[in-house]
KOLROKOL-749607 format. One record per residue (C-alpha): residue number from 1; residue in three letters; x, y, z. Coordinates in steps of 0.02 Angstrom, whole numbers. Example, Ala and Ser with C-alpha at 12.3 -4.5 7.8 and 13.67 -1.06 7.14 Angstrom:
BEGIN
+-----+---------+--------+--------+--------+
| num | residuo |   east |  north |     up |
+-----+---------+--------+--------+--------+
|   1 |     ALA |    615 |   -225 |    390 |
|   2 |     SER |    684 |    -53 |    357 |
+-----+---------+--------+--------+--------+
end
This chain:
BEGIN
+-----+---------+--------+--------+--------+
| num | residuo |   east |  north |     up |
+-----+---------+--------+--------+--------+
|   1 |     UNK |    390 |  -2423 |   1509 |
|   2 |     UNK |    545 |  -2306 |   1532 |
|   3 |     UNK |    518 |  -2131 |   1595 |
|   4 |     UNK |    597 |  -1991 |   1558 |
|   5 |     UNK |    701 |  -1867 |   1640 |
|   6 |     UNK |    593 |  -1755 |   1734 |
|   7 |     UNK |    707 |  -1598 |   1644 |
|   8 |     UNK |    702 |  -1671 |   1472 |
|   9 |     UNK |    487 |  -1690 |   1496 |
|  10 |     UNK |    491 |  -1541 |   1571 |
|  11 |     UNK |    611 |  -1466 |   1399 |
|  12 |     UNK |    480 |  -1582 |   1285 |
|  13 |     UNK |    333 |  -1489 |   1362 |
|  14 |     UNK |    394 |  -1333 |   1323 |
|  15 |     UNK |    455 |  -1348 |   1148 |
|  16 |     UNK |    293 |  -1420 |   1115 |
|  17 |     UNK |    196 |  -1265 |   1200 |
|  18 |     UNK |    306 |  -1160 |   1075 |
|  19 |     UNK |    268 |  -1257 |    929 |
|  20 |     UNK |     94 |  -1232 |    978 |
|  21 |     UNK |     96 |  -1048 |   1011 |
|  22 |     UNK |    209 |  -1011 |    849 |
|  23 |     UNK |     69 |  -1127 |    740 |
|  24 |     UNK |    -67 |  -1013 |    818 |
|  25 |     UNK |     24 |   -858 |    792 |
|  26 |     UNK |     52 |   -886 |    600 |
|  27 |     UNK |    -44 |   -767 |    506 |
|  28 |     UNK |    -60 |   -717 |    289 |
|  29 |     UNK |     -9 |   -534 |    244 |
|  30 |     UNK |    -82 |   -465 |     94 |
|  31 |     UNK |     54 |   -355 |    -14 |
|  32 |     UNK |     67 |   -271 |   -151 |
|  33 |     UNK |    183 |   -219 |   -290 |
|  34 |     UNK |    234 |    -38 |   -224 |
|  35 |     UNK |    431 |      2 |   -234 |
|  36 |     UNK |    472 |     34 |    -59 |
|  37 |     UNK |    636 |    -16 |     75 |
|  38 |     UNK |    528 |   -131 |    174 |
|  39 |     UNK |    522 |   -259 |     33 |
|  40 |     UNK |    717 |   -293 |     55 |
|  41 |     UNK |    646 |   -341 |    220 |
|  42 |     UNK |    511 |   -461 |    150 |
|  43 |     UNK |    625 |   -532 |     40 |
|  44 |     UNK |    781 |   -561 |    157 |
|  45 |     UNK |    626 |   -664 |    289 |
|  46 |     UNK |    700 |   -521 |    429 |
|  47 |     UNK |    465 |   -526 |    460 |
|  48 |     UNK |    479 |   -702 |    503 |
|  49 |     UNK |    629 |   -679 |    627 |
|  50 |     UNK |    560 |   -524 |    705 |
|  51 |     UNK |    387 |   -604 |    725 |
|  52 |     UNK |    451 |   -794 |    774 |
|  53 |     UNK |    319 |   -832 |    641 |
|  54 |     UNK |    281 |   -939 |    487 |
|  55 |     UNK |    228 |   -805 |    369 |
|  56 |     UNK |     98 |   -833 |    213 |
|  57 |     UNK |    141 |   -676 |     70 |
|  58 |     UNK |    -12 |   -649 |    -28 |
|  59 |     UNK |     34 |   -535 |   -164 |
|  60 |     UNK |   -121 |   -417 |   -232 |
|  61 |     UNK |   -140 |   -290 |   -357 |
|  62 |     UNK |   -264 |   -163 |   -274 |
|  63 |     UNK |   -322 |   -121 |   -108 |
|  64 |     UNK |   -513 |   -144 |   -140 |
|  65 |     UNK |   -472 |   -345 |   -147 |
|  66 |     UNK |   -360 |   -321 |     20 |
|  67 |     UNK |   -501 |   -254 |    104 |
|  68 |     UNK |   -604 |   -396 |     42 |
|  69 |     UNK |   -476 |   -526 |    110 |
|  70 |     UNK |   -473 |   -450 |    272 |
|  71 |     UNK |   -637 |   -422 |    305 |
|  72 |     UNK |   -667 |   -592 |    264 |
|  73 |     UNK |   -523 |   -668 |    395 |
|  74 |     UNK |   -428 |   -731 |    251 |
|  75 |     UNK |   -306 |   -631 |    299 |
|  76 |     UNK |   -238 |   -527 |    452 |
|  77 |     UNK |   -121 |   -386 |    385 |
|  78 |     UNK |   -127 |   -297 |    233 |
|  79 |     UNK |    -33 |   -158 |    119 |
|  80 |     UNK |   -158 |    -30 |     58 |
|  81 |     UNK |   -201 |    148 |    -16 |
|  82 |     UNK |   -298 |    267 |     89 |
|  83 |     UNK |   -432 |    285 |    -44 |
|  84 |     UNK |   -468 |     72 |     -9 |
|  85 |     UNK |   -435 |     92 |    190 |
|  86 |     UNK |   -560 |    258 |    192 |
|  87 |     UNK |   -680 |    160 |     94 |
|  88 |     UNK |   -653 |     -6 |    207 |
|  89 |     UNK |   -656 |    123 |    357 |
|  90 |     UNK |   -818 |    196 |    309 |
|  91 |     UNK |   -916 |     40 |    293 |
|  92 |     UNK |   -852 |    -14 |    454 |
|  93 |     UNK |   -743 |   -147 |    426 |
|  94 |     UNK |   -632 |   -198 |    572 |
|  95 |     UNK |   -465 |   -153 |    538 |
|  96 |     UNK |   -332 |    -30 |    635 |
|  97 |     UNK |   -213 |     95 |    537 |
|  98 |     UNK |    -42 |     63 |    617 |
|  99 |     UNK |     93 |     91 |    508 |
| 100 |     UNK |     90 |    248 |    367 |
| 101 |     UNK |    203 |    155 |    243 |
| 102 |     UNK |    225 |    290 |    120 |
| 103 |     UNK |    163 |    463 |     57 |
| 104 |     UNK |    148 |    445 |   -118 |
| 105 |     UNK |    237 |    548 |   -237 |
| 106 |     UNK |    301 |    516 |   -412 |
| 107 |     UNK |    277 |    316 |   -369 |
| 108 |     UNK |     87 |    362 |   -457 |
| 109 |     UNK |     31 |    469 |   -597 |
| 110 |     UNK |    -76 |    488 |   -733 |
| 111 |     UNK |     -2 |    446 |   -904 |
| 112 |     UNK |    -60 |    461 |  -1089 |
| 113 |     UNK |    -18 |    338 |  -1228 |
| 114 |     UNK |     71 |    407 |  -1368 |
| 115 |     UNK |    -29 |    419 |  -1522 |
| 116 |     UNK |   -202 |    465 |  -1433 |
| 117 |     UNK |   -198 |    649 |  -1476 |
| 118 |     UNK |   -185 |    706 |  -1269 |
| 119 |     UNK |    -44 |    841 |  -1269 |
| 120 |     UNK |   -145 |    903 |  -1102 |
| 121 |     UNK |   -270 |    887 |   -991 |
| 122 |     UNK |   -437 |    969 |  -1076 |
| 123 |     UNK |   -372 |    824 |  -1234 |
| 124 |     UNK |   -457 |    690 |  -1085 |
| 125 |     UNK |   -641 |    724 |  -1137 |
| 126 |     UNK |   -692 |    607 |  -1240 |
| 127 |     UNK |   -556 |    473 |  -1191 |
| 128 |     UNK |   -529 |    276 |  -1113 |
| 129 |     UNK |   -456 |    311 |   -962 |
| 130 |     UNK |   -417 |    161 |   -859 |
| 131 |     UNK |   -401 |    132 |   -664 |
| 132 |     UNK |   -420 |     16 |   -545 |
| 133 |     UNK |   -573 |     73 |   -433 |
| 134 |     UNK |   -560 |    121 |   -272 |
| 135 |     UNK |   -385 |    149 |   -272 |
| 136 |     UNK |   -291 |    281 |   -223 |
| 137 |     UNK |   -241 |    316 |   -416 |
| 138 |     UNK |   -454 |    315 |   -448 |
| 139 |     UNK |   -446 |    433 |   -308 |
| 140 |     UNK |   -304 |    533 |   -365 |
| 141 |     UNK |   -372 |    548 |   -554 |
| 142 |     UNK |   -539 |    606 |   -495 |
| 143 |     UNK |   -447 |    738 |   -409 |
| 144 |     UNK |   -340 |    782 |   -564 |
| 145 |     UNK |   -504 |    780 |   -658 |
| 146 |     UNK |   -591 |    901 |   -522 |
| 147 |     UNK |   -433 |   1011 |   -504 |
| 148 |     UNK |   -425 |   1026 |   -702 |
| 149 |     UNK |   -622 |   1084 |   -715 |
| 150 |     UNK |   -649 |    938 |   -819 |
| 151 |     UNK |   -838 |    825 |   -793 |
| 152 |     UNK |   -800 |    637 |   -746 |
| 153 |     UNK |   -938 |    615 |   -845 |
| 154 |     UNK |   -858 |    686 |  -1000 |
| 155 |     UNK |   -721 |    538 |   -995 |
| 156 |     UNK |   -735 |    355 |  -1007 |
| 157 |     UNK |   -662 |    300 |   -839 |
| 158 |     UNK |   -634 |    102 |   -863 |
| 159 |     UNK |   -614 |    -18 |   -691 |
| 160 |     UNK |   -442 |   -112 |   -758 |
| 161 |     UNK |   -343 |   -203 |   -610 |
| 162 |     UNK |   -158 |   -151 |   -669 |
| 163 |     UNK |    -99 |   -313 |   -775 |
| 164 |     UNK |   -244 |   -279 |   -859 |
| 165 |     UNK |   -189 |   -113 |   -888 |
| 166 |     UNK |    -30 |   -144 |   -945 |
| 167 |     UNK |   -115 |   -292 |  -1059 |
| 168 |     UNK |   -240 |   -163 |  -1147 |
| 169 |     UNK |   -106 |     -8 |  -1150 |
| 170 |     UNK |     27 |   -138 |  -1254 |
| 171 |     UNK |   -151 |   -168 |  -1365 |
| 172 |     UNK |   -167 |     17 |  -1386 |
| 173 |     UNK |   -344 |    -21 |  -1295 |
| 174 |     UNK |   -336 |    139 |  -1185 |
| 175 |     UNK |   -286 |    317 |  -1200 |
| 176 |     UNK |   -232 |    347 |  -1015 |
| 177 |     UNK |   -216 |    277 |   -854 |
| 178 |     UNK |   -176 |    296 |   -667 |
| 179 |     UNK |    -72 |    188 |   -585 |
| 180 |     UNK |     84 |    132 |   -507 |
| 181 |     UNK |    220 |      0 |   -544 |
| 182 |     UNK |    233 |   -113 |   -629 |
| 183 |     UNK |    109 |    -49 |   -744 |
| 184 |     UNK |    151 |    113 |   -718 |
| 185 |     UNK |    341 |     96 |   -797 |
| 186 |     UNK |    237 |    -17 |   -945 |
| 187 |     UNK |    137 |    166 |   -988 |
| 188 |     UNK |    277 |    276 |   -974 |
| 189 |     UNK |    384 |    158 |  -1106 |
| 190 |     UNK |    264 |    249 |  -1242 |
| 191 |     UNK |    180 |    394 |  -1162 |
| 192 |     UNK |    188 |    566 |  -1072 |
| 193 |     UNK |    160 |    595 |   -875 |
| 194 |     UNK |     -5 |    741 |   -861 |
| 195 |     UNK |     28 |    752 |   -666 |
| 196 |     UNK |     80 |    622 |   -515 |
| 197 |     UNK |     21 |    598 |   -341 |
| 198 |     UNK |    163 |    709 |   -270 |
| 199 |     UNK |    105 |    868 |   -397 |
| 200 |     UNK |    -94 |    832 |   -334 |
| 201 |     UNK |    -22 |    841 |   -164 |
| 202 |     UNK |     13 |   1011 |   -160 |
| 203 |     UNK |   -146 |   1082 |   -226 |
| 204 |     UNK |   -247 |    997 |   -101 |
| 205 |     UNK |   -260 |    775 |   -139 |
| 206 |     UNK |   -130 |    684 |    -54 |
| 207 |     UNK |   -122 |    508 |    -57 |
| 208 |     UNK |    -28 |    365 |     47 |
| 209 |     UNK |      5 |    193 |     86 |
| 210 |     UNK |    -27 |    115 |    248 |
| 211 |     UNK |    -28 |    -45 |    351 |
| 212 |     UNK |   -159 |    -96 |    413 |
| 213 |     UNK |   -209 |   -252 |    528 |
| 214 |     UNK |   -394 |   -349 |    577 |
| 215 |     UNK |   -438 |   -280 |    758 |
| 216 |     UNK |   -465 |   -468 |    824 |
| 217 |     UNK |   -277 |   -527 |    773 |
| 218 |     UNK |   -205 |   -350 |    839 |
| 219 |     UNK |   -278 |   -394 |   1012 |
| 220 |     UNK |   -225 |   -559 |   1005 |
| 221 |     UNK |    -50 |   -524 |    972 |
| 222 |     UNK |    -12 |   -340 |    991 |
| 223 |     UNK |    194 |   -404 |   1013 |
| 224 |     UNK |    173 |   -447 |    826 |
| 225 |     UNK |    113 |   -313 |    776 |
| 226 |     UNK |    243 |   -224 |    840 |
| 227 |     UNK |    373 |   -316 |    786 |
| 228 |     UNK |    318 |   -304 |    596 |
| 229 |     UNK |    293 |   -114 |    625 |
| 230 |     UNK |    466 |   -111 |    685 |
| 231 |     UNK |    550 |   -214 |    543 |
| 232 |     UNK |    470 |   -108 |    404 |
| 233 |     UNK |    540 |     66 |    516 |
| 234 |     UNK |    713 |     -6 |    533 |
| 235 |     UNK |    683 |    -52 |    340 |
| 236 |     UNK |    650 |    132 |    306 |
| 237 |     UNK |    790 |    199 |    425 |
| 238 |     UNK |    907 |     98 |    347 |
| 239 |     UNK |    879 |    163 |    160 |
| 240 |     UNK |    840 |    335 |    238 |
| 241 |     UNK |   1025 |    348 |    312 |
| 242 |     UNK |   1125 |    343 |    136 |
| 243 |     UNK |    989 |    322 |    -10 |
| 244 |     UNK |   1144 |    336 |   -125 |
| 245 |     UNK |   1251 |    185 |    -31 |
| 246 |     UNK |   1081 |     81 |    -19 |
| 247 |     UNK |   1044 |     88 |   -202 |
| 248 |     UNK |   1236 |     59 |   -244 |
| 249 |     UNK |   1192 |   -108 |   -180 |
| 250 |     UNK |   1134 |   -218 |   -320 |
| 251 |     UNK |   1049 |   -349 |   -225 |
| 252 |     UNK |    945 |   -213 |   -152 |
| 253 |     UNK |    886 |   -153 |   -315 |
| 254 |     UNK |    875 |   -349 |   -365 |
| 255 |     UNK |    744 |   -384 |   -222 |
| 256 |     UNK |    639 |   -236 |   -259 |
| 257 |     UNK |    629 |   -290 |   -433 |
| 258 |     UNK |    583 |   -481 |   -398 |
| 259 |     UNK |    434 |   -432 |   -284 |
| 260 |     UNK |    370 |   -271 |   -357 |
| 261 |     UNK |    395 |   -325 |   -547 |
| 262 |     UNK |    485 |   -128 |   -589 |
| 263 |     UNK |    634 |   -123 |   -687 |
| 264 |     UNK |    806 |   -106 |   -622 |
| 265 |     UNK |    820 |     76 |   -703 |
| 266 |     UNK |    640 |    147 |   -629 |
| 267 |     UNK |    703 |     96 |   -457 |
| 268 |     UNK |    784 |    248 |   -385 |
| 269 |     UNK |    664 |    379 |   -467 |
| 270 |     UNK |    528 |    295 |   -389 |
| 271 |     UNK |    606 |    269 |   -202 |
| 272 |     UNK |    655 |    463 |   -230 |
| 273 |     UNK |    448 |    494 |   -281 |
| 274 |     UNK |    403 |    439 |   -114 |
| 275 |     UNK |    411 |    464 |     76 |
| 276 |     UNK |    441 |    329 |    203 |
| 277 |     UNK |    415 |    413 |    389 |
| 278 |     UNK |    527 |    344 |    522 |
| 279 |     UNK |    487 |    280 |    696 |
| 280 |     UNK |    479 |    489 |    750 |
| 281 |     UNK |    375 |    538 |    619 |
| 282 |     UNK |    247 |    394 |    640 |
| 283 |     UNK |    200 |    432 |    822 |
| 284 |     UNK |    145 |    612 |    745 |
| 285 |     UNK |     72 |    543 |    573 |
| 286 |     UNK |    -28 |    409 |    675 |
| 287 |     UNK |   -148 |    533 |    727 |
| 288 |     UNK |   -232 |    695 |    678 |
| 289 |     UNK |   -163 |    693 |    518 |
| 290 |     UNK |   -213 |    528 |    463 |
| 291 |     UNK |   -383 |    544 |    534 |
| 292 |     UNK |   -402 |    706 |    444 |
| 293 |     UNK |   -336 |    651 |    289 |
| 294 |     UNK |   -455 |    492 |    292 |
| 295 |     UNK |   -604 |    621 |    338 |
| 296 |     UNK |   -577 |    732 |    196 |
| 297 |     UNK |   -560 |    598 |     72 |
| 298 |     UNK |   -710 |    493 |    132 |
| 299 |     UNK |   -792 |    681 |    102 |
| 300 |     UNK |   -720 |    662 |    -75 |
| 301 |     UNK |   -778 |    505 |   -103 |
| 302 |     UNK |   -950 |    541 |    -40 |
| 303 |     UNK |   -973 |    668 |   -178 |
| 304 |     UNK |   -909 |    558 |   -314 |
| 305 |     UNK |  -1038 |    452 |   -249 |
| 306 |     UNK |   -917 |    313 |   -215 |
| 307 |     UNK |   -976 |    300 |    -39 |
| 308 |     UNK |  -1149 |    316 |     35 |
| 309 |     UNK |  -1096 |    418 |    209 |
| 310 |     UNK |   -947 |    473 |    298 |
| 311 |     UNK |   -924 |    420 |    485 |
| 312 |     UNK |   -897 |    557 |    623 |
| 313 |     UNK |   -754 |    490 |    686 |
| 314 |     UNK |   -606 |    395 |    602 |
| 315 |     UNK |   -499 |    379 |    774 |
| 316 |     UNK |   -552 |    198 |    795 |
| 317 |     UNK |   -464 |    137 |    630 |
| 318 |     UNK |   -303 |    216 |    665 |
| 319 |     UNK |   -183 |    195 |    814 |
| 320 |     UNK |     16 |    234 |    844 |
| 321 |     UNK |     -2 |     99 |   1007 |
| 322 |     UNK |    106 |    -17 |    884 |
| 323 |     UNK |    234 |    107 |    858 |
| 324 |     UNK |    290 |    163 |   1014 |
| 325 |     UNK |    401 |     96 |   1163 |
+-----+---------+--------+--------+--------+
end
């Protein structure tokens, strides 16, 4: 039998050791169809260079079916609202905070069909509104509806995921609806923004988008983690340097629109609706003001009776370990 050169077994060994270690480092991340930077990112594979890993996209359309993927190990890192990751935080499910992808603005809002007789908000009572529960647009209408004086109970909240919504809005099925894109540009077509996330912001409900990973996979591979924290930031900075010069590039806008299903034309206003913090801002965000922010809105949730307690402490589901040197 012919041996081989001690270097080249010694070269074989190796490459197979990486094989190995890249096969056990592969991991599924769930998305979602948000307008944001970072999906240039995802689209160009700059995840899969940064991480030296084979990545599975998963694309879902709410965070309440994230959170059910993760908890169940199906998959490892997800995109999510912070009424899903409070909820998923409050019933203990094992999962770190470690990116704050946006903080929603304009990119959500409440819309009413044409035709249904709502010219404002008291028109609601009586209405079909439809939302996809647990979200951060069930959160944010409950908040419109609390804000506005108006009884949940007094409106006909439906539990649509959005393609359904969009399915029953074209049917003239529902009067209203919160949600975001794609479904979202589908509503405004034929009817009339009441309020967005940005406008409930100010008087008290803000809403965002985070990343969020399964404790187990974080300790496993923390250098991962950081690396697809990093690529998303360097997504952000990137569009945040010249949001005029980044839109001006049509294959931009053409990515955005393959993966998030929005039309060319609703790209810009909804990039514009939103903010994406950069590598500074995380470090701050990463702490008391996402832990608060989760508090108060597992508080919120607690009195809509959407969740049975709120925890103590929310430190242990958010960290800024991933986004710093």
């Amino acid at each position: 039998m012919k041996l081989l050169n001690p270097l080249r077994a010694l070269a074989a060994l190796s490459l197979a050791g990486s094989v190995l270690f890249a096969q056990a480092a592969d991991f599924t991340v769930a998305y979602q169809t948000t307008v944001d930077p970072a999906k240039v990112a995802q689209a160009d594979g700059a995840y899969e260079k940064a991480t030296g890993s084979k990545i599975s996209w998963r694309k879902f359309d709410n965070g309440a079916d994230v959170i059910t993927a993760i908890a169940s190990g199906d998959v490892q890192i997800g995109y999510l609202g912070s009424s899903p990751l409070t909820a998923a935080a409050t019933r203990k499910v094992p999962v770190e905070t470690f990116l704050i992808a946006t903080q929603i603005g304009a990119a959500e809002a409440l819309v009413a069909r044409n035709g249904s007789g709502i010219n404002g908000p008291q028109d609601l009572i009586g209405k079909k509104i439809a939302v996809p529960f647990v979200s951060t647009g069930h959160y944010s209408l409950l908040a419109a509806l609390k804000y506005w004086k108006i009884d949940p109970a007094k409106v006909t909240i439906l539990n649509l995921a959005p393609p359904a919504i969009a399915a029953a809005w074209k049917r003239g099925d529902i009067d209203a609806t919160y949600v975001w894109d794609p479904a979202l540009g589908v509503a405004k077509e034929t009817g009339k923004v009441l309020i967005t996330s940005g406008e409930l912001a100010k008087v008290g409900a803000p809403t965002f988008d985070a990343w969020i990973v399964r404790k187990d996979f974080a300790d496993k591979h923390p250098e991962i983690v950081k690396a697809f924290a990093k690529t998303t930031l360097d997504a952000y900075a990137a569009y945040r340097k010249d949001p005029a010069a980044w839109l001006a590039d049509a294959s931009n806008v053409d990515k955005l629109v393959k993966l998030s299903g929005a039309k060319p034309g609703d790209i810009p206003g909804l990039l514009q609706g939103n903010v994406y913090p950069l590598a500074a801002d995380q470090v701050t965000e990463l702490g008391a003001p996402t832990t608060d922010a989760i508090t108060k809105t597992a508080a919120f949730l607690k009195e809509q009776g959407k969740v049975d307690a709120v925890l103590a402490d929310y430190t242990p589901y958010v960290s800024a370990k991933f986004v710093t040197p």
